[in-house]
VMD Tcl script that draws the C-alpha trace (Angstrom):
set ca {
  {16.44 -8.99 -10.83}
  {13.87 -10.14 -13.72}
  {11.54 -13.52 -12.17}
  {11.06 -16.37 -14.41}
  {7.64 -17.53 -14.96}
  {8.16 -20.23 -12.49}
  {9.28 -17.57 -9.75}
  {6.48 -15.29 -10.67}
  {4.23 -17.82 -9.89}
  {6.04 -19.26 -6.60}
  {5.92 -15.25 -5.66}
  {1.93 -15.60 -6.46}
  {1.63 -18.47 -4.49}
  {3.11 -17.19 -1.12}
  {0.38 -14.12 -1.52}
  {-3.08 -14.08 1.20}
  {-5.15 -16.12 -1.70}
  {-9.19 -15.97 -0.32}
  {-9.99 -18.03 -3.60}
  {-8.05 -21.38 -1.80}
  {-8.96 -21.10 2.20}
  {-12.34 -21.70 3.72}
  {-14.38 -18.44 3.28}
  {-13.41 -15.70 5.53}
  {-16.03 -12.59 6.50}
  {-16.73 -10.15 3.80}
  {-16.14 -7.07 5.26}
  {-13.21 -4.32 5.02}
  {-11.00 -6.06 7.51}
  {-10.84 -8.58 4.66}
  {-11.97 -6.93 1.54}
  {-11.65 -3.67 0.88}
  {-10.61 -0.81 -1.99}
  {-7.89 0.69 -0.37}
  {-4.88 -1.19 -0.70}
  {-5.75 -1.47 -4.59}
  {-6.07 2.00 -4.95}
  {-2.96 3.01 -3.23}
  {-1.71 -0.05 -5.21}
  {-2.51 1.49 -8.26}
  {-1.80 5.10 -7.29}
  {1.75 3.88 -7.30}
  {1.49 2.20 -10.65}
  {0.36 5.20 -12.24}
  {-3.54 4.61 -12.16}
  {-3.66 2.50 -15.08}
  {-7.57 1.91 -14.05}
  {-8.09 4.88 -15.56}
  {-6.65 5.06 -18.61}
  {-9.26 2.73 -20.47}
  {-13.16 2.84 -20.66}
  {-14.46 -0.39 -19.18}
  {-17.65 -2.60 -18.77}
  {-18.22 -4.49 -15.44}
  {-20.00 -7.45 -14.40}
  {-21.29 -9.04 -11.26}
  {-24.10 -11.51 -10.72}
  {-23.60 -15.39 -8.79}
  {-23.60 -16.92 -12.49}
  {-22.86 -16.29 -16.18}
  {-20.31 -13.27 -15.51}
  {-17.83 -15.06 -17.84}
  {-20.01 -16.12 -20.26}
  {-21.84 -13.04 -20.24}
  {-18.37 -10.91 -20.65}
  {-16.64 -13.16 -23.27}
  {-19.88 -12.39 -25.73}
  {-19.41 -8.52 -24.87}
  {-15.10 -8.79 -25.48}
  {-16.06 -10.74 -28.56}
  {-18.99 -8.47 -30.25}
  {-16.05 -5.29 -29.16}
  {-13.22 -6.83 -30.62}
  {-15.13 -7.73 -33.84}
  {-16.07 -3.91 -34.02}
  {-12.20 -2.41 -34.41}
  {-12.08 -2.06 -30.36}
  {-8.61 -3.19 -28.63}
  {-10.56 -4.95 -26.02}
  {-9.09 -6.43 -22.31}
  {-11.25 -9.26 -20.66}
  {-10.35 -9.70 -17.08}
  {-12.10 -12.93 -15.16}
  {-11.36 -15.33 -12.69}
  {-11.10 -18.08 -11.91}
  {-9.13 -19.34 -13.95}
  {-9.47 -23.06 -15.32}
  {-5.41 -24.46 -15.76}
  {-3.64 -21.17 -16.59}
  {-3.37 -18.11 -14.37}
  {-2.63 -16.01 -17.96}
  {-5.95 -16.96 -18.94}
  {-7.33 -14.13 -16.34}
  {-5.96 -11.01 -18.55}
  {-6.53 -11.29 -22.15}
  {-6.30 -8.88 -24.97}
  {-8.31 -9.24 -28.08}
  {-8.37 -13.29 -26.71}
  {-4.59 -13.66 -26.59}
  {-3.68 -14.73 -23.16}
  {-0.44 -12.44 -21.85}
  {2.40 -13.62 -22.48}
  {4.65 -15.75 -19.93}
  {7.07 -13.26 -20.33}
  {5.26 -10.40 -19.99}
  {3.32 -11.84 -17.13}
  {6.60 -12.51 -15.67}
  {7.99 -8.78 -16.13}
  {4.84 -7.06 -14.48}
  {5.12 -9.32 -11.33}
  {8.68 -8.46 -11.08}
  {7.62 -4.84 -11.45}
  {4.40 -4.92 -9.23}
  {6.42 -6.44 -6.66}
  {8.59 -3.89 -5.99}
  {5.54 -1.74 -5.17}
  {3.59 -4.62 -3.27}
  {3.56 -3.43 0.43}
  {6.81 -2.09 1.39}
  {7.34 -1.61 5.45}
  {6.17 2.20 6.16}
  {5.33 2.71 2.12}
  {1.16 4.14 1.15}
  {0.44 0.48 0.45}
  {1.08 -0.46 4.21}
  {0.60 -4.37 3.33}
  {1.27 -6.61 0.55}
  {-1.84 -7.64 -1.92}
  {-3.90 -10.23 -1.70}
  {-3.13 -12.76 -4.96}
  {-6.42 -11.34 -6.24}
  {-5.47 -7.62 -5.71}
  {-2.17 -7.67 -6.89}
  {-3.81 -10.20 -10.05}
  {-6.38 -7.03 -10.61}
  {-3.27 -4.57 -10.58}
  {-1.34 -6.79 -12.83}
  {-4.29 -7.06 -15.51}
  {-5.27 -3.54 -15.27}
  {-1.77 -2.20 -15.72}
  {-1.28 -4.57 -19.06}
  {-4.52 -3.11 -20.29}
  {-2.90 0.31 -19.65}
  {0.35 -0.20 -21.26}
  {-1.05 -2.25 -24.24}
  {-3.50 0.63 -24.80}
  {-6.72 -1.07 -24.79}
  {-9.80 0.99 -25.80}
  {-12.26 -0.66 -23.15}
  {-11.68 -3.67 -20.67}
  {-14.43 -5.91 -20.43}
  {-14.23 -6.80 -16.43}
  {-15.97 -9.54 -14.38}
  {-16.57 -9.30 -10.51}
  {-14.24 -11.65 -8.57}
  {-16.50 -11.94 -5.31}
  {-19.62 -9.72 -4.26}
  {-19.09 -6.61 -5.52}
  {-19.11 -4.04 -2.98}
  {-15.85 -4.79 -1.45}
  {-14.52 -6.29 -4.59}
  {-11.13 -5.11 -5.51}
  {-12.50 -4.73 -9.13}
  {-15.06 -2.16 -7.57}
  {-12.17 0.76 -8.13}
  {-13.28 0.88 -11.78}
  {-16.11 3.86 -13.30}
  {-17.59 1.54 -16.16}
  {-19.53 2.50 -19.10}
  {-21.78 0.23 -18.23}
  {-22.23 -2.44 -15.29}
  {-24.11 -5.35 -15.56}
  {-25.85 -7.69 -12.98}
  {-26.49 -11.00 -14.53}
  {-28.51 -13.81 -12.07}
  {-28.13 -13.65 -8.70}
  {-28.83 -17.03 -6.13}
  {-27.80 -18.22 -2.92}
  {-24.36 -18.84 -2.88}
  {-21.59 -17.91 -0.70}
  {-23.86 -17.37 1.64}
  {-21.17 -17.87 4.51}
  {-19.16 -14.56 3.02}
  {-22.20 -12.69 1.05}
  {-25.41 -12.94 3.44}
  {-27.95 -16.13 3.84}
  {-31.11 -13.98 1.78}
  {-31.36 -13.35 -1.66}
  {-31.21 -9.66 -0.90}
  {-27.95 -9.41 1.26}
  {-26.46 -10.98 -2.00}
  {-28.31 -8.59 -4.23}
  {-27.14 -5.59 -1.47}
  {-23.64 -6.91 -1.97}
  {-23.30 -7.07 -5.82}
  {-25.48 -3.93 -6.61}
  {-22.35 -2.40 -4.48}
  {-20.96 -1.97 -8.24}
  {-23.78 0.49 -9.14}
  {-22.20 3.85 -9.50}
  {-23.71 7.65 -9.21}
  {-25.64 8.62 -12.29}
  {-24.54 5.20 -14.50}
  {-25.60 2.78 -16.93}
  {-26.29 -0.27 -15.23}
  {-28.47 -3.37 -16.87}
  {-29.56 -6.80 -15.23}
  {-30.35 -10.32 -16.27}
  {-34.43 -11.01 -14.65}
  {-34.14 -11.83 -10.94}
  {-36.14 -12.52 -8.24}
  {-38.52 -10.34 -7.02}
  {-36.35 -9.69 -4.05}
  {-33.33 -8.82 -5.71}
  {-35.03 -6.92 -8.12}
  {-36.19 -4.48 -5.99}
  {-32.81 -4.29 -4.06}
  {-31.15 -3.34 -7.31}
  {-33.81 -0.53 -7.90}
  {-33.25 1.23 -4.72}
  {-29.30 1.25 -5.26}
  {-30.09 2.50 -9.02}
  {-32.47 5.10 -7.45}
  {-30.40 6.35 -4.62}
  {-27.16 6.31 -7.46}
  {-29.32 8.06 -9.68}
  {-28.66 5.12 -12.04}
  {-30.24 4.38 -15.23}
  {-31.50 0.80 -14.80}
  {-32.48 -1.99 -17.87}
  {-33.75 -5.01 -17.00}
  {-33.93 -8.30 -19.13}
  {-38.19 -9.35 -19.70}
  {-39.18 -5.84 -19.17}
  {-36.59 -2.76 -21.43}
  {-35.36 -6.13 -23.61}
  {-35.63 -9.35 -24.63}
  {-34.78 -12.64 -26.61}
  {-36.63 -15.45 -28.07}
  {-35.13 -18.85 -28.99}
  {-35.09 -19.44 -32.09}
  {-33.46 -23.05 -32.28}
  {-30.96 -25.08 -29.66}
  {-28.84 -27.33 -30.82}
  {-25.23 -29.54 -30.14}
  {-24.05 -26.75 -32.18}
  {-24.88 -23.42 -30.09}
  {-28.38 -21.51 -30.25}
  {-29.91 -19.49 -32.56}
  {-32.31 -16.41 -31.36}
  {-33.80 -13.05 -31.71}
  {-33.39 -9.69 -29.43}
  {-35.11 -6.82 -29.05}
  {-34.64 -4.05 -26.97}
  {-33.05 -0.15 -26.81}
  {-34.52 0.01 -30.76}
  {-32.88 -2.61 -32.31}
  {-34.36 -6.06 -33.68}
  {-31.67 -8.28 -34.61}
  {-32.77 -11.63 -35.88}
  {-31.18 -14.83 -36.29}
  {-28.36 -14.20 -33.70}
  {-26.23 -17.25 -33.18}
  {-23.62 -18.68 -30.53}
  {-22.10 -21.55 -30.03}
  {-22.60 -21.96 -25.77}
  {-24.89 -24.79 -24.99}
  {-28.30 -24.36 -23.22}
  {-30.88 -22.22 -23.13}
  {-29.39 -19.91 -20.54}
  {-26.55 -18.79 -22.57}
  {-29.29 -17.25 -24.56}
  {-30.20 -15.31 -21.36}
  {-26.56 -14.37 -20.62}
  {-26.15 -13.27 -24.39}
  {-29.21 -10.94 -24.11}
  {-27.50 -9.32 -21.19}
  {-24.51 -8.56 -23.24}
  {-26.45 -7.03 -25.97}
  {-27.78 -5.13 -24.02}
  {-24.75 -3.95 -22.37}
  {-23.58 -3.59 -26.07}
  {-27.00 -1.40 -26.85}
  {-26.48 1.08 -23.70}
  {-22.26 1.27 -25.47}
  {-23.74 2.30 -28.95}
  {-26.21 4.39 -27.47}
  {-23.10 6.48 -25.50}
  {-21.40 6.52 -29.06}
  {-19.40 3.30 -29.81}
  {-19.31 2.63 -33.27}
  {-20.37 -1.34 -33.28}
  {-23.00 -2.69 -35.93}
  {-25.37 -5.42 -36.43}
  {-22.94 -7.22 -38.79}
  {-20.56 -6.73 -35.72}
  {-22.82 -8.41 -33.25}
  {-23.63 -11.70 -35.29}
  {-20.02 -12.00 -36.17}
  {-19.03 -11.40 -32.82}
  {-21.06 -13.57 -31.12}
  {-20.93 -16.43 -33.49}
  {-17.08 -16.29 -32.65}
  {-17.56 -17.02 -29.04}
  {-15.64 -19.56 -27.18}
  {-15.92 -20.12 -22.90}
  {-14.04 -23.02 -21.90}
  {-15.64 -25.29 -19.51}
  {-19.24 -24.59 -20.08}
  {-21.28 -27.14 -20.98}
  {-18.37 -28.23 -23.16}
  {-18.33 -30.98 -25.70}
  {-14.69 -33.08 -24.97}
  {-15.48 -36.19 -26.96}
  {-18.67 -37.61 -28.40}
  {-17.90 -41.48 -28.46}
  {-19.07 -41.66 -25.52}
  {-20.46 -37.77 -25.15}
  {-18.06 -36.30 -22.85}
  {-18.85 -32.78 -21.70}
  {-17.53 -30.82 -18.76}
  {-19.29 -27.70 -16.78}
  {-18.91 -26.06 -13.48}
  {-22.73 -26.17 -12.50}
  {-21.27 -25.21 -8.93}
  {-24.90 -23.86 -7.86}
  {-28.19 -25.56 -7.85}
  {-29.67 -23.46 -10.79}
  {-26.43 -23.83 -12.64}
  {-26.97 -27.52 -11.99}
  {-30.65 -27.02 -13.59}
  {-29.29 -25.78 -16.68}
  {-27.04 -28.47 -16.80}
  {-29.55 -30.97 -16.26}
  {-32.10 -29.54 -18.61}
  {-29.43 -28.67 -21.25}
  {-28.30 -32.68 -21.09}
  {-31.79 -33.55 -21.20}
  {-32.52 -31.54 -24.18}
  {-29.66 -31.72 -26.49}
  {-28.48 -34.98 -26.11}
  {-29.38 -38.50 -26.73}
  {-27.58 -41.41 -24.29}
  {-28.30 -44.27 -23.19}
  {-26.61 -44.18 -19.72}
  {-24.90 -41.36 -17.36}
  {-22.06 -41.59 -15.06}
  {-21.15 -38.27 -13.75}
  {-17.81 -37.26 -12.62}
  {-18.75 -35.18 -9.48}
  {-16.71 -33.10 -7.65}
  {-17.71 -30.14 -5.60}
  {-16.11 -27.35 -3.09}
  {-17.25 -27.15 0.53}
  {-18.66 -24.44 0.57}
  {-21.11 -25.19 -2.31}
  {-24.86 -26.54 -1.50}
  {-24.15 -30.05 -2.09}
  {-27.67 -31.62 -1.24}
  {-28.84 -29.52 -3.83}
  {-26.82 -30.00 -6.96}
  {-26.71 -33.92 -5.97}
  {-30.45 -34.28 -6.08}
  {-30.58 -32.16 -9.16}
  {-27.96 -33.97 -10.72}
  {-27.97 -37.58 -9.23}
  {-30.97 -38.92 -10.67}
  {-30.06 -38.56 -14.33}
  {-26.68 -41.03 -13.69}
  {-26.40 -44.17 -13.47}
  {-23.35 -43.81 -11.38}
  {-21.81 -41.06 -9.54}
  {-17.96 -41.10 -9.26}
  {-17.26 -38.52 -6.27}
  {-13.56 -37.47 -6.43}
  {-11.22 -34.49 -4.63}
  {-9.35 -31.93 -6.66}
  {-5.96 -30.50 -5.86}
  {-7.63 -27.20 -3.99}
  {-7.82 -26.85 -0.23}
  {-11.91 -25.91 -0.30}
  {-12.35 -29.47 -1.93}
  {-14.48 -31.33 -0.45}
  {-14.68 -34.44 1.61}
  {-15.55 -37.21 -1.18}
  {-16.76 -39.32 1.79}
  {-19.27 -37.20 2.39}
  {-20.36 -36.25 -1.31}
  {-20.50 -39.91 -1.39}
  {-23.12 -40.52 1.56}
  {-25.01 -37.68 -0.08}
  {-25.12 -39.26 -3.21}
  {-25.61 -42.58 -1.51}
  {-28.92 -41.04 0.80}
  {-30.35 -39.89 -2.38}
  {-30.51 -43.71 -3.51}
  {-27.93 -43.47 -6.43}
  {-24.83 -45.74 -6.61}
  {-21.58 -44.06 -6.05}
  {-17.84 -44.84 -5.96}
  {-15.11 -42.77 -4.36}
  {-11.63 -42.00 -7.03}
  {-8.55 -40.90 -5.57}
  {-8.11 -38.28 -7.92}
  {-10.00 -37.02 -11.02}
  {-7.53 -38.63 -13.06}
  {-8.89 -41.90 -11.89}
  {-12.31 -40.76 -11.62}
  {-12.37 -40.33 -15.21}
  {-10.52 -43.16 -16.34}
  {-13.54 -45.50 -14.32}
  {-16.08 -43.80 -16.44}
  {-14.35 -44.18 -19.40}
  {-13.78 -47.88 -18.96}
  {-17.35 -48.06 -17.73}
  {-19.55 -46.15 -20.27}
  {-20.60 -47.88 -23.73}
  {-19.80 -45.45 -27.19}
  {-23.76 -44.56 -26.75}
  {-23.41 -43.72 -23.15}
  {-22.84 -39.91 -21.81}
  {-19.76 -39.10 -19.10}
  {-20.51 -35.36 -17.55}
  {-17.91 -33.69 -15.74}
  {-19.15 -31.21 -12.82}
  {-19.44 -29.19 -9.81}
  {-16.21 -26.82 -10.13}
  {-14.10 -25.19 -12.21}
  {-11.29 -26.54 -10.07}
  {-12.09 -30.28 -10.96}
  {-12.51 -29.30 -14.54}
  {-9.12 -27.39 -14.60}
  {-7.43 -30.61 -13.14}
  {-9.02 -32.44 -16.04}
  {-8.45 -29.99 -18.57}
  {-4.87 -29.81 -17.38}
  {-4.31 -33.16 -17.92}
  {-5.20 -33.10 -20.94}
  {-2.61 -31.10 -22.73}
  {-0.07 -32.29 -20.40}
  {0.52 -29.99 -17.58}
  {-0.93 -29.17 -14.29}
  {-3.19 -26.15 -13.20}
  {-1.19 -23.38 -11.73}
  {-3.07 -22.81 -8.64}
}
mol new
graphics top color blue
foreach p $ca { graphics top sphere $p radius 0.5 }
foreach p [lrange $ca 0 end-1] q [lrange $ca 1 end] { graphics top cylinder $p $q radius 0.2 }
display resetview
């Protein structure tokens, strides 16, 4: 019997989820390729029957691949864009040409999948994980809706990630830190180890510049792979050319091509450095034949849109939202706010997961406010807003608790002057809430 949307999603919900727990070991007891691939098997392999691009890295995945989707989809290419997570709608993971799928046809493929998901004695031998049988799910739409390339970000790691069943064109790497360091390894180069895991024999593979650590780390994998490896500030490059309230205008240069005056419409600096790893990812395509031009890259890009970074919600007060769930992410934030706005005071609507380096992202982003309001979001990994608040509070910056981001955001707005600045951060859960709200519904997960 066909599910509703509703009952797909209740079906979803009763899944193994490792997004919503506290972080469990990242090994093959946990993670691992097989049950996808049997998965899939059953399914017909519909992995296979597009090309694909696929991206890892501990920031700017999603950024980086809705640039890529966009320049492709400007060029003539039917183009898939799987990410995660997702900010109120679960659709928003599998996306063709930027059209979410459909409730309905979301709704048919679970029914479908389902029937395949881990029957007693059956090659699948256990039911999915929600992210496994989400990859499936995706990867069969992109099948059946014919895409010409899927444009496919990392969900965790990258080694054991179910996503790892794909042979990309080209895979990308873009900035690796210290973060999940409780699943992925406490050094910069267990992380690197992890997410160079996508690195397959004889590819294509480009990265955003790293650390000197992970660097190296992704150059042995690429050697031992026999992997041709690009790297941004050494094979290519991009200079800013102007950053603005409106997006950022720069040059690249790299694989042959000079293309001048690029714009996009992401905030910050760094989504310059996350754009130059798509063009290059979109240089290593042409080179292997893909028919994309320079009038299809500035049209491409200038059509960009990533909710929930760095995002302008309101500007009496400025009200922006971003995830800045790491302490460099929380750098660009704070350097982005610093640099493209003008305010008179800051009260930041904070709101982080547990297993996120709060210390860190507080004194990065605690100084600029002139109050913090700490509130939980409807996710199990939220955390404690006691304790955010004593952080906040040790730092020597005033802080109040909310109940709920709902009320967190209603203080700030009865607090903050029209020349004032509200910012919205620390996960893409509290944003989703927010986000949510605002149209009137609640996030599905």
């Amino acid at each position: 019997m066909a599910l509703t949307y509703d009952e797909a999603l209740a079906y979803l919900r009763q899944l193994t989820n490792y997004e919503a727990p506290q972080p469990v070991p990242y090994n093959p007891e946990h993670f691992n390729l097989d049950t996808l691939e049997a998965f899939l098997q059953t399914l017909g392999a519909p992995h296979q029957a597009f090309a694909s691009v696929h991206i890892a890295g501990s920031k700017g995945k999603g950024s980086t691949a809705a640039m890529v989707a966009a320049v492709l989809e400007r060029a003539g290419f039917r183009t898939g864009l799987f990410s995660s997570p997702h900010l109120v709608s679960i659709r928003e993971r599998t996306q063709i040409n930027r059209q979410w799928i459909s409730p309905d046809d979301f709704a048919a493929l679970v029914t479908e999948l389902r029937e395949h998901a881990g029957q007693p004695g059956g090659r699948i031998g256990r039911k999915p994980t929600f992210f496994e049988f989400n990859t499936a799910l995706s990867f069969l739409h992109f099948a059946r809706q014919r895409v010409d390339i899927a444009v496919v970000e990392v969900g965790l790691g990258g080694r054991l990630d179910t996503t790892n069943v794909l042979i990309p064109e080209v895979a990308a790497i873009t900035p690796i830190e210290l973060e999940h360091t409780r699943i992925l390894g406490d050094t910069l180069a267990a992380i690197a180890w992890e997410k160079a895991g996508i690195i397959k024999p004889e590819s294509c593979v480009v990265s955003a510049a790293q650390a000197s650590e992970v660097i190296e780390v992704i150059e042995q994998r690429c050697e031992v792979q026999q992997a041709a490896l690009a790297v941004a500030g050494r094979e290519f490059h991009s200079d800013i050319a102007e950053l603005s309230r409106e997006g950022s205008t720069f040059h690249f240069t790299g694989f042959g091509h000079h293309w001048h005056d690029l714009k996009i419409p992401l905030l910050g600096r760094h989504q310059v450095g996350n754009a130059s790893v798509a063009l290059a990812i979109i240089a290593r395509l042409m080179a292997q034949g893909w028919a994309i031009t320079k009038d299809h890259v500035t049209q491409g890009l200038s059509r960009v849109h990533w909710e929930g970074r760095l995002e302008i919600l309101d500007r009496q007060p400025w009200t922006v939202c971003d995830g800045a769930f790491t302490v460099e992410a929380a750098q660009h934030l704070r350097r982005s706010l610093t640099e493209l706005f003008d305010y008179q005071r800051l009260w930041l609507v904070l709101g982080l997961a547990t297993d996120k380096n709060r210390a860190g992202i507080i004194e990065c982003l605690g100084s600029l406010a002139h109050e913090v309001i700490v509130t939980p979001f409807q996710n199990p990994r939220s955390c404690d807003p006691q304790q955010l608040a004593a952080e906040v509070q040790r730092q020597g910056v005033p802080a109040r608790i909310a109940p709920d981001s709902a009320t967190a955001l209603a203080w700030a707005q009865a607090a903050a002057n029209p020349d004032d600045m509200i910012c919205i951060a620390g996960s893409l859960f509290l944003l989703g809430e927010i986000k949510a709200r605002q149209r009137g519904s609640a996030p599905e997960f």
